[in-house]
C-alpha positions as CSV (number, residue, x, y, z in Angstrom):
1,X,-66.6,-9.8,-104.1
2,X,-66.5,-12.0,-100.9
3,X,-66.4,-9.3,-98.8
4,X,-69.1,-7.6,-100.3
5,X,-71.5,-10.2,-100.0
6,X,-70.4,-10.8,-96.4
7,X,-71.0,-7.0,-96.0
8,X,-74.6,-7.8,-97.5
9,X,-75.4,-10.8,-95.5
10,X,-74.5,-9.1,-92.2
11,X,-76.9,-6.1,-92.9
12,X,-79.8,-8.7,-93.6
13,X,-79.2,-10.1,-90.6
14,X,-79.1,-7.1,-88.5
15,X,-82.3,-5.8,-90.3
16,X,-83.9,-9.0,-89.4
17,X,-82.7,-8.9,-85.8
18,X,-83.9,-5.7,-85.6
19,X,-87.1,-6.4,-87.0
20,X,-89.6,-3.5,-85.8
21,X,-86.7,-1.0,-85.3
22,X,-86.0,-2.0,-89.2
23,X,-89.8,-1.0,-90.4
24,X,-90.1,2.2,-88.1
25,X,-86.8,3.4,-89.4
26,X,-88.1,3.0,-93.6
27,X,-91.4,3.9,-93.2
28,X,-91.0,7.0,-94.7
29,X,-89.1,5.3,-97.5
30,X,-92.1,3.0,-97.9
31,X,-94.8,6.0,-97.7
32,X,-92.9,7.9,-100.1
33,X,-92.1,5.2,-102.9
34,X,-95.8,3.3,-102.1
35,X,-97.3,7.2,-103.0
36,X,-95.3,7.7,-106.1
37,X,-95.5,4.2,-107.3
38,X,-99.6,4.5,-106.7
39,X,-99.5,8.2,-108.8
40,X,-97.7,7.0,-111.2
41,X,-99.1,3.9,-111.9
42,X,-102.5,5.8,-112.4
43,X,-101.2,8.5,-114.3
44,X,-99.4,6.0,-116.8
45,X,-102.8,4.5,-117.1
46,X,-104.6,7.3,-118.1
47,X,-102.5,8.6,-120.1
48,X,-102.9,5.3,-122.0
49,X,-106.9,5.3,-121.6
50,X,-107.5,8.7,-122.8
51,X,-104.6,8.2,-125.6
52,X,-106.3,5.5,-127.0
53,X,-109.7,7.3,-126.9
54,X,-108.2,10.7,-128.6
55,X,-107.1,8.6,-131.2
56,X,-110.3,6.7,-131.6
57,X,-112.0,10.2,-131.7
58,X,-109.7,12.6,-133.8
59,X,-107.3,9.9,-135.4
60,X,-103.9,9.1,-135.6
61,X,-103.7,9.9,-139.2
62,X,-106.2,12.8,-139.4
63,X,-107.3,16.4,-137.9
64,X,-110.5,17.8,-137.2
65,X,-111.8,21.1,-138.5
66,X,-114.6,22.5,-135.7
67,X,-116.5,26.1,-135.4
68,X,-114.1,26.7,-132.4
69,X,-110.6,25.2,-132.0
70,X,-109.4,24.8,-128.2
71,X,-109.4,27.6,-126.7
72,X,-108.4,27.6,-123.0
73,X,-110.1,31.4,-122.3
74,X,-113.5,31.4,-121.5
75,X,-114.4,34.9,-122.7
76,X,-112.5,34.0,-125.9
77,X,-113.9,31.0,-126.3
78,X,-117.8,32.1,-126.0
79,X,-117.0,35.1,-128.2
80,X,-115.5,32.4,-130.7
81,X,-119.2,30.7,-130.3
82,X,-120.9,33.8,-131.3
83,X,-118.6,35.0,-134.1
84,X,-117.2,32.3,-135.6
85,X,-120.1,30.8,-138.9
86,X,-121.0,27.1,-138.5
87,X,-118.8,24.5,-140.3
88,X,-120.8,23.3,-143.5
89,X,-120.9,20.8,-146.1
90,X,-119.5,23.5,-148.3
91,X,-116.8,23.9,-146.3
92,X,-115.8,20.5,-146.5
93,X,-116.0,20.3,-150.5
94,X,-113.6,23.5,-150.6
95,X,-111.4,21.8,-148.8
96,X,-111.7,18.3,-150.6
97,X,-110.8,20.3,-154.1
98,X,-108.2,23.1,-152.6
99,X,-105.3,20.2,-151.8
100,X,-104.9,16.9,-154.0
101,X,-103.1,15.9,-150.9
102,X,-106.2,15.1,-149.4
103,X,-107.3,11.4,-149.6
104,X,-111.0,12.0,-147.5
105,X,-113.5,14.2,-145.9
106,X,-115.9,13.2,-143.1
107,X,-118.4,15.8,-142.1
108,X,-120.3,14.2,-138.9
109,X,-122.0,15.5,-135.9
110,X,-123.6,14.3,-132.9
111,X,-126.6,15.0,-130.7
112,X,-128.1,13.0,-127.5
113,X,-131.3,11.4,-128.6
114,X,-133.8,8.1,-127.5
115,X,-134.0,4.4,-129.0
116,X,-136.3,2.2,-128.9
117,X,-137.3,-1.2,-130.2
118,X,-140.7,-3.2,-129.0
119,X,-141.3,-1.0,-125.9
120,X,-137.7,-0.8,-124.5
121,X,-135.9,2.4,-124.9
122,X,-132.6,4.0,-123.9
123,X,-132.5,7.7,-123.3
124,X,-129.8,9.9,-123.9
125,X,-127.6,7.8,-126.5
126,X,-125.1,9.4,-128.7
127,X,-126.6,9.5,-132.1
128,X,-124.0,11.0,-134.5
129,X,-124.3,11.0,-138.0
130,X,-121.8,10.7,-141.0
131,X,-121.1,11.7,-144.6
132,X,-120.3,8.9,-147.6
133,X,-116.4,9.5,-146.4
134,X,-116.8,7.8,-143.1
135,X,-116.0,4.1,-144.7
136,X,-112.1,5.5,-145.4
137,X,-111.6,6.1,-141.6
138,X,-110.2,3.6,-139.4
139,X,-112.1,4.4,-135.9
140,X,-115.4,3.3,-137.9
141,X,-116.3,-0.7,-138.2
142,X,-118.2,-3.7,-137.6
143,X,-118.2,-7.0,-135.7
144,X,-121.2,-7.9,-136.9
145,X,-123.1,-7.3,-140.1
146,X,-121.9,-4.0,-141.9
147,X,-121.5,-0.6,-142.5
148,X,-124.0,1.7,-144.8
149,X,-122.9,2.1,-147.9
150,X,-121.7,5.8,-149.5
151,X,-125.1,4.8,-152.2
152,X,-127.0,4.7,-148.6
153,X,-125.7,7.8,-147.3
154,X,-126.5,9.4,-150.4
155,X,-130.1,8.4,-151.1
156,X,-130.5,8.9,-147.1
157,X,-131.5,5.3,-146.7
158,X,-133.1,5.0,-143.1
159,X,-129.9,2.5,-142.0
160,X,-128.3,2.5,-139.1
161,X,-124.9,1.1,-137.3
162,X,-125.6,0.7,-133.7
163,X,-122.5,0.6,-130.9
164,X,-122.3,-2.7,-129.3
165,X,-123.8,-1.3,-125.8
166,X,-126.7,-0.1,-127.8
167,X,-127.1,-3.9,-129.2
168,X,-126.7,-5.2,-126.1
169,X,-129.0,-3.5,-124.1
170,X,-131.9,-3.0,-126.4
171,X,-131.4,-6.7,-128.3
172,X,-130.2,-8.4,-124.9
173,X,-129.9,-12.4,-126.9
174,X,-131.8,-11.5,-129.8
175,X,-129.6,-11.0,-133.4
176,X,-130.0,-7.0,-134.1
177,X,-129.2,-7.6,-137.4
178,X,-132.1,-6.5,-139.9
179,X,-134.1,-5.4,-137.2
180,X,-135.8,-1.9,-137.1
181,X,-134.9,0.3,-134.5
182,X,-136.6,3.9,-133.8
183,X,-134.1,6.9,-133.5
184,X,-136.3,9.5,-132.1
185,X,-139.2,8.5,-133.3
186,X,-137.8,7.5,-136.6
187,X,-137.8,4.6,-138.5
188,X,-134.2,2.8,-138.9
189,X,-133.0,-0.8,-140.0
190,X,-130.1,-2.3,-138.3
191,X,-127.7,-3.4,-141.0
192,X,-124.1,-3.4,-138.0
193,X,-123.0,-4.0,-134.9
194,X,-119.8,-2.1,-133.9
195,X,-116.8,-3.9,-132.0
196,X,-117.1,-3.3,-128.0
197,X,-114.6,-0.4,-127.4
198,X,-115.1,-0.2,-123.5
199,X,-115.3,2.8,-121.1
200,X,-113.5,5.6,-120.4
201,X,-113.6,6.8,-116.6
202,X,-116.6,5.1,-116.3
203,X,-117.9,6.4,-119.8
204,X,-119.1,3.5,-121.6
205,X,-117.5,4.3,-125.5
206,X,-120.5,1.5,-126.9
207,X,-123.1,3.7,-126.3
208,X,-124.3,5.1,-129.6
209,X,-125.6,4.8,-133.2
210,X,-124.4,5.9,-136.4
211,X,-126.7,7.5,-139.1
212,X,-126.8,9.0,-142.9
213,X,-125.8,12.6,-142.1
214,X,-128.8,13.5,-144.2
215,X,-131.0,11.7,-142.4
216,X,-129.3,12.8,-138.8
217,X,-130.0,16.5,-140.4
218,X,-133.7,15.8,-141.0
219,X,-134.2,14.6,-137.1
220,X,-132.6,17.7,-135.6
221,X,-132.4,20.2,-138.3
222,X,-129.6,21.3,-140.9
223,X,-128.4,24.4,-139.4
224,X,-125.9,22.5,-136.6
225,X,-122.5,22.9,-137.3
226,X,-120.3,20.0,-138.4
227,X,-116.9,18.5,-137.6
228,X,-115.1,17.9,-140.5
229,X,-112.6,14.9,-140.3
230,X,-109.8,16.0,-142.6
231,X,-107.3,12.7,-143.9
232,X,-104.2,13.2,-146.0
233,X,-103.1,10.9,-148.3
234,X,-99.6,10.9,-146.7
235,X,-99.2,11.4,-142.9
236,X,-96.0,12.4,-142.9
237,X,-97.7,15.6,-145.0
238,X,-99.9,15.9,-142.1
239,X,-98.8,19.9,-141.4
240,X,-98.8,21.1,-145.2
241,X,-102.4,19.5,-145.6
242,X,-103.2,21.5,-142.4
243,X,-101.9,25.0,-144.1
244,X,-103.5,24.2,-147.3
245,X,-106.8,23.1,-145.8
246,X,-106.8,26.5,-144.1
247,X,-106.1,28.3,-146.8
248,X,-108.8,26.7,-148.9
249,X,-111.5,27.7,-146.0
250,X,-110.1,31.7,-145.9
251,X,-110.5,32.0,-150.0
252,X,-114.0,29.8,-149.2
253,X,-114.9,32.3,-147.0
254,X,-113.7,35.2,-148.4
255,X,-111.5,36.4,-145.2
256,X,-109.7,39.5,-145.5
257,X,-105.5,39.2,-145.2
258,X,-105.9,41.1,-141.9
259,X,-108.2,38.9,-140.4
260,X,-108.2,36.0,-138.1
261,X,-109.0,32.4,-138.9
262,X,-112.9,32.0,-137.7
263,X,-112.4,28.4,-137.9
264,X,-110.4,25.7,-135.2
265,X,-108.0,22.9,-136.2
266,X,-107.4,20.2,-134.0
267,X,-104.9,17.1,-133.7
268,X,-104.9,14.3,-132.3
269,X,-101.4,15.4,-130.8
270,X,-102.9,18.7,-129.8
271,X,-105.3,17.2,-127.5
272,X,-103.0,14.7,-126.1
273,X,-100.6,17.5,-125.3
274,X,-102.8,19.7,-123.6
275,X,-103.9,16.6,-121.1
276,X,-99.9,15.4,-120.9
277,X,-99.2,18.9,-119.9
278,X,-102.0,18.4,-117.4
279,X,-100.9,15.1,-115.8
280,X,-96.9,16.3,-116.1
281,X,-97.7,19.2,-113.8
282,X,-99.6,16.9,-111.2
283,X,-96.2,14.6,-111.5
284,X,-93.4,17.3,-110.8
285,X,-95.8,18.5,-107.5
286,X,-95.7,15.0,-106.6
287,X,-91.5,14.0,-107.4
288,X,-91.3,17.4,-105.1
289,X,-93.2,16.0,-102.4
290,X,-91.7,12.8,-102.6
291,X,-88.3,14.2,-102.5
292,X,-88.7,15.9,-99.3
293,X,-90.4,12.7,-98.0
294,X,-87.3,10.6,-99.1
295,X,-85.1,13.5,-97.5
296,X,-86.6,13.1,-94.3
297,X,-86.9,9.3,-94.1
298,X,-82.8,9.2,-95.3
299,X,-82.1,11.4,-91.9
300,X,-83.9,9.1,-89.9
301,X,-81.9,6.2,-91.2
302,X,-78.8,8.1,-90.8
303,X,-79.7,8.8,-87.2
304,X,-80.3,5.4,-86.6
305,X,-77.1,4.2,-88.3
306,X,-75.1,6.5,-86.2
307,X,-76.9,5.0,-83.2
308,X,-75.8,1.5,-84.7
309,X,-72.5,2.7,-84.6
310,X,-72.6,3.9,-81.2
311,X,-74.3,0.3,-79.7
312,X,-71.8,-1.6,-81.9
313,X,-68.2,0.3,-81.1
314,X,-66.9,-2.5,-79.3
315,X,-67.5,-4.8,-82.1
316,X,-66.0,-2.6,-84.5
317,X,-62.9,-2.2,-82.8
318,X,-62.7,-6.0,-82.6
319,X,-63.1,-6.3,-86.4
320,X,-60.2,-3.3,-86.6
321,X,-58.0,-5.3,-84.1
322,X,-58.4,-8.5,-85.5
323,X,-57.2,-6.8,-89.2
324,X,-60.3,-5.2,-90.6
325,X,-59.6,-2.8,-92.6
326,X,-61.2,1.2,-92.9
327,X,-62.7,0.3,-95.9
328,X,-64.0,-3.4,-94.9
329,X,-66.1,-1.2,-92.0
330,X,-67.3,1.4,-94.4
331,X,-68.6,-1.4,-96.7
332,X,-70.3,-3.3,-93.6
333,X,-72.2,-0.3,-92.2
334,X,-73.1,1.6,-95.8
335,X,-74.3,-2.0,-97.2
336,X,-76.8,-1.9,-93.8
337,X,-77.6,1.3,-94.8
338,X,-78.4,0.9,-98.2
339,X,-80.4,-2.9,-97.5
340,X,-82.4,-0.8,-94.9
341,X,-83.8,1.9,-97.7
342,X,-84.4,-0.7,-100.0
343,X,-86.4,-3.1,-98.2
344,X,-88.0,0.0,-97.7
345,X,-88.4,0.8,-101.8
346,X,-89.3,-2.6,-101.9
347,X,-92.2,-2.4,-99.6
348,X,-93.2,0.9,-101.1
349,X,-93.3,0.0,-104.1
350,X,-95.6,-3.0,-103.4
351,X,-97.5,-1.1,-101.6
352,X,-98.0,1.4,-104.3
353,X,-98.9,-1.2,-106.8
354,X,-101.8,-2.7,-105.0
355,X,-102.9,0.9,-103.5
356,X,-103.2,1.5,-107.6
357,X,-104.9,-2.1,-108.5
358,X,-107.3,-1.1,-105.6
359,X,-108.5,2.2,-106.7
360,X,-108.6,0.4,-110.8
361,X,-110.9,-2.8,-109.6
362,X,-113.2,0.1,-107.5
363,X,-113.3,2.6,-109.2
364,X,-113.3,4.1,-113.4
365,X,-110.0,5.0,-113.3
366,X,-107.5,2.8,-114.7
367,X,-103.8,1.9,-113.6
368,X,-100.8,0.3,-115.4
369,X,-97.7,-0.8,-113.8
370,X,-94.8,-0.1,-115.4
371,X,-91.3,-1.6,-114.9
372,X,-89.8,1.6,-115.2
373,X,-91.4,3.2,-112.3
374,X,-90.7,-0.2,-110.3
375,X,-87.1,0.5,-111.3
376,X,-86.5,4.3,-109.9
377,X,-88.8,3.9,-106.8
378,X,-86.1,1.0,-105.8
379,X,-83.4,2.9,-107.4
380,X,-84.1,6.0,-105.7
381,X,-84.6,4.5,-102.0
382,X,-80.8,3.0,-102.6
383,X,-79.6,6.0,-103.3
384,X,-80.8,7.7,-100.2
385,X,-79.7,4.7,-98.5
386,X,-76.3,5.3,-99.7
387,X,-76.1,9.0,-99.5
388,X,-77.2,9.1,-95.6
389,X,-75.3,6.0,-94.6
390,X,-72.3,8.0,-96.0
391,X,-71.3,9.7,-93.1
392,X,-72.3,6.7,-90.1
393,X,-69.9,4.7,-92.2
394,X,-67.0,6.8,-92.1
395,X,-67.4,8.1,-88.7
396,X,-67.4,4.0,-87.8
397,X,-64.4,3.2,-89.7
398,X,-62.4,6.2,-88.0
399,X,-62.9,4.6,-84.9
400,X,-59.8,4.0,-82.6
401,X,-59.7,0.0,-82.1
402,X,-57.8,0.5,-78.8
403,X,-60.3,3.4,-77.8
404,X,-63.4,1.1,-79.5
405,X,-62.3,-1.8,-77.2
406,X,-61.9,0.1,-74.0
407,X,-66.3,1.3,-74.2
408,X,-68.3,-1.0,-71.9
């Protein structure tokens, strides 16, 4: 163990000696770990953003039924568009009484609208509106006040639930609560303020307000086609629901054996697949780019430690004479090798991080550091280390201490 950390403390020392020589040696180490800490700090951050947000919108414990499912063909998916009936209330009651499974049934649907209160007025909210169900589902609640009852939705009470931007903005200090708001023109009293949920990308999640679907239907006409919010009773059921839910909506509408299903059904998991597979492809393009980068900074180093060799022969053979041993040598020039690249990681990787933190306090997109990318950026810049000060070690420790003693 002594001689190891002797081994250690003579390659800090040489890498301090040897200060800019040191830092024009690792700076592709510290380009290539700084890029893939950067990438995957924002990735992982994403990924957590829009996971959270999917599961806002479709639900952990739930799955949508839509006119069109996801469809990545455009042609398909416009022909879909044209073919495919809209999803109706109807739909959602044969589906309710097909599966006791099934525990609830949200039909909702949105449309951009304007809201106003005593001359100010927001343009372009998110005005989506609900069935009675809409109180089972967890995505749905409020910091302030409360929601509209199932006996509102049904006598389409003019109530509304605003998002917390929505209060903010049109309320500023005032209390929202029994106030009367007008949703395109409309009529609606304030009865709930929903919790601040934040922004996505840039995409504030607060701006909106929540209606009777009745009364959302009168405003913009009945013949838009819903989302239905489908919640079994057991999630663990989650797929046999699925089968039985379309089942119910093929005898509903009377589809023939042979044909297709002219409906869509949509996870939560689905989604978050699709944008996984998206971000995973954008991370093997970058591991390969990295990997080349790390291949060509571990030849400089290698380079350079067989240059360190060469400058330092006599001292070598002095160590040999004086009874250092082959392997004592191979331990003192791969452990400089090795503290070389990971000064480099090291530098890299903070580099990375605040290259991420940057880009998250200037811009929508958000970062999140995570120890385990810390670890292999480090991890990886050893091993390179270690691989290319392999053969500079070796090559020193066959050295000749009468023919090491004899260079000038």
């Amino acid at each position: 163990m002594s001689r190891f950390l002797e081994a250690i403390w003579l390659a800090l020392d040489a890498v301090w000696a040897h200060k800019l020589r040191s830092l024009l040696t690792v700076l592709g180490n510290i380009v290539a770990v700084a890029s893939i800490i950067a990438v995957v700090t924002l990735i992982d951050g994403m990924n957590e953003t829009v996971g959270d947000a999917i599961a806002s919108e479709a639900g952990v414990d739930s799955f949508l039924i839509e006119r069109v499912g996801i469809i990545t063909d455009e042609d398909e998916a416009e022909r879909a568009r044209r073919l495919n009936p809209p999803i109706t209330l109807e739909d959602g009651d044969a589906v309710r009484t097909w599966s006791p499974r099934i525990s609830a049934v949200m039909a909702k649907v949105e449309r951009r609208g304007r809201v106003e209160y005593r001359g100010r007025e927001l343009e372009r909210v998110e005005i989506e509106g609900v069935s009675q169900d809409y109180v089972r589902f967890a995505s749905y609640d409020a910091e302030r006040g409360r929601l509209f009852t199932p006996t509102e939705v049904r006598r389409r009470q003019a109530v509304t639930v605003i998002g917390w931007g929505v209060a903010e903005r049109l309320f500023e200090d005032t209390d929202p609560l029994d106030k009367t708001i007008k949703i395109e023109g409309r009529h609606f009293r304030v009865v709930g303020v929903t919790e601040k949920r934040g922004a996505v990308f840039g995409q504030s999640q607060d701006e909106f307000v929540l209606i009777p679907l009745a009364a959302h239907q009168q405003i913009f006409g009945a013949r838009q086609s819903l989302r239905l919010v489908v919640q079994p009773r057991d999630p663990a059921a989650m797929d046999r629901v699925m089968s039985e839910a379309a089942v119910a909506l093929r005898v509903h509408r009377r589809l023939e054996p042979s044909q297709g299903d002219d409906f869509g059904m949509i996870t939560s998991g689905t989604i978050l697949g699709i944008w996984q597979q998206a971000t995973s492809g954008i991370f093997a393009v970058l591991v390969g780019v990295v990997a080349l980068s790390l291949v060509v900074g571990g030849i400089v180093i290698m380079n350079i430690m067989l240059m360190v060799v060469t400058q330092r022969t006599r001292e070598i053979g002095l160590r040999k004479a004086v009874g250092a041993r082959r392997r004592d040598i191979v331990w003192q020039i791969l452990a400089e090798s090795v503290v070389l690249s990971l000064v480099g990681g090291a530098a890299g990787t903070a580099l990375g991080a605040v290259i991420a933190l940057v880009i998250e306090r200037t811009t929508p997109v958000p970062a999140s550091v995570q120890p385990w990318s810390v670890a292999i950026g480090i991890s990886m810049t050893a091993v390179v280390g270690l691989f290319f000060g392999l053969y500079p070690a070796t090559r020193a420790a066959r050295l000749s201490p009468i023919e090491a003693l004899r260079k000038e």
